[in-house]
N, C-alpha and C positions, 0 to 999 in steps of 0.2 A: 978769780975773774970778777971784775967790774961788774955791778948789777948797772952801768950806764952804760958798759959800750955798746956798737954795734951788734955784733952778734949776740949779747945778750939780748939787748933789745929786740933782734929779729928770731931767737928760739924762743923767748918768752913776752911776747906784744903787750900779754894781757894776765904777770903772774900772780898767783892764787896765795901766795904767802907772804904777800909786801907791795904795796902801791907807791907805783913814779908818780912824786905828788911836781907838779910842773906850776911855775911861778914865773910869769913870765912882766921884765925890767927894759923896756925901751928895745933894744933888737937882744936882749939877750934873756935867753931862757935856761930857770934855776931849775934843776931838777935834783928831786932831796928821794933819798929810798930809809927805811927803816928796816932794814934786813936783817930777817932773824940769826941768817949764817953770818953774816959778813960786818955788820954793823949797820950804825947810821952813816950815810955818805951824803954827799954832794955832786955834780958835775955842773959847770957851767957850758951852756950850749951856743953855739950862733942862732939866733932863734930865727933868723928871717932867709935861713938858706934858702935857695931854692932847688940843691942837689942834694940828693940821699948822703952823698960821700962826705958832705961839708956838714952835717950834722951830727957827726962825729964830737965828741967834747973835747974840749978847748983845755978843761982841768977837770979833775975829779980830786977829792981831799973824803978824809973822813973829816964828819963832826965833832969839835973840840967844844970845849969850856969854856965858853967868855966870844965864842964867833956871833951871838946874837947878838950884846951887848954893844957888839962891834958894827954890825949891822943894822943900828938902832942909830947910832952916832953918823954914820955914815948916812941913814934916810934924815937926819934932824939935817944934816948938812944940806940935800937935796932939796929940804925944803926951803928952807933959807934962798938959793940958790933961784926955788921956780917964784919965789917971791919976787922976786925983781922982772922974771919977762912978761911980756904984756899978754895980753887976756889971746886965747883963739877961741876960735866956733864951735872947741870941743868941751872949753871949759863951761862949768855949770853945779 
């Protein structure tokens, strides 16, 4: 069983052997577990549901080898990217 799904989530909200470490990317929210049963995993979530049923993950993977490195590439990219739009009232 998933330490992301639903019903995981709703028998254990708040488990005592592994913390949902929640990272949260524009409307999508990462959610990484260190499980001592199960492994390291991921899920990616809709992060801006507004129904319980839609908060359901999107994907879950275990953690591999080279996924940071990947993920490192891909923010260098975004930055690149937020270089070019113009300033808002959030930036500072």
């Amino acid at each position: 069983m998933s330490a992301h799904s639903v019903k995981s989530r709703a028998r254990h909200p708040d488990p005592k052997t592994y913390a949902r470490e929640r990272y949260r990317v524009g409307h999508i929210l990462f959610e990484v577990c260190d499980h001592p049963e199960n492994g390291k995993t991921f899920a990616l979530i809709a992060g801006e549901a507004t129904e319980a049923k839609f908060l359901r993950p999107l994907f879950t993977g275990f953690v591999q080898r080279g996924m940071g490195t990947q993920l490192r590439r891909l923010a260098h990219r975004f930055d690149e990217l937020e270089a070019d739009l113009p300033p808002t009232g959030d930036d500072r």
